[in-house]
N, C-alpha and C positions, 0 to 999 in steps of 0.2 A: 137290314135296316131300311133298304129302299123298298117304296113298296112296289108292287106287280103293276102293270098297266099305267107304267109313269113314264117321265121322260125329265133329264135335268133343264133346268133354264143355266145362262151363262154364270161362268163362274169367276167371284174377284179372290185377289187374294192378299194381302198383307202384312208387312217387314212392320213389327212390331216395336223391334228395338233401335232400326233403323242402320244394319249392320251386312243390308245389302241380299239375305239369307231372306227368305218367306218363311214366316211364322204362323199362319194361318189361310186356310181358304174355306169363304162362303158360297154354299152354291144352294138356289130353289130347287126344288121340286113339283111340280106336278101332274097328279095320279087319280085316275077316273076309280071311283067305287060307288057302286049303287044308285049309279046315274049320273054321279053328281063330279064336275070338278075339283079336288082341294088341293091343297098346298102346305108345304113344310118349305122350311129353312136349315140348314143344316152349316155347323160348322168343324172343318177337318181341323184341329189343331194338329199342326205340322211339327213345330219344334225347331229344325231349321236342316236345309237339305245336305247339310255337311257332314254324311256318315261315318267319316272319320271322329266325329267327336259327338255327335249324336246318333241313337239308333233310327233304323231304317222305317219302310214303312211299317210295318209290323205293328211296329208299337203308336200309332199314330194313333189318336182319340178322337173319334167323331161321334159329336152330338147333336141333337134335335134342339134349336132354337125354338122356333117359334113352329106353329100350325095356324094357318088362317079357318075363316070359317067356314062352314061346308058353301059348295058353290063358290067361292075363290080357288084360284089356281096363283101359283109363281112362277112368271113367266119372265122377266128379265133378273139381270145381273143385278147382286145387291149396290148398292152404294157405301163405303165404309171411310169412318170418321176415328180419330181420338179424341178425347177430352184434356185438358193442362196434363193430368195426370198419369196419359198411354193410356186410358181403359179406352178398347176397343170399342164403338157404335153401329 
């Protein structure tokens, strides 16, 4: 998933239900191709580190947010928000 010739920017991470457990980490990425700088965003859903009632990493899901555009790189730590609602920003 990561690509060659990258390197991560800092990583946040996130207790979504507020139960003390990290439920999520965002981290950038980026990775020189074809001359150029780019960037991704990437998010680990974690689930929560309590292997006793959740599985390990194994099963953790991580996906590609966002990609900026060629010639952007992500170079710092995301900033991360909720809305009234918990949906993750």
């Amino acid at each position: 998933m990561v690509e060659d010739r990258a390197f991560m920017a800092g990583a946040a991470s996130m207790d979504i239900n507020l139960d003390y457990q990290v439920n999520a980490v965002y981290i950038g990425e980026s990775y020189e191709s074809g001359g150029n700088w780019n960037g991704k965003m990437y998010r680990l859903f974690v689930d929560t580190p309590d292997a006793a009632v959740y599985p390990g990493p194994g099963s953790w899901n991580a996906s590609v947010l966002a990609s900026v555009k060629t010639g952007q790189s992500i170079t710092a730590a995301p900033a991360i928000a909720a809305d009234f609602s918990g949906t993750p920003w």
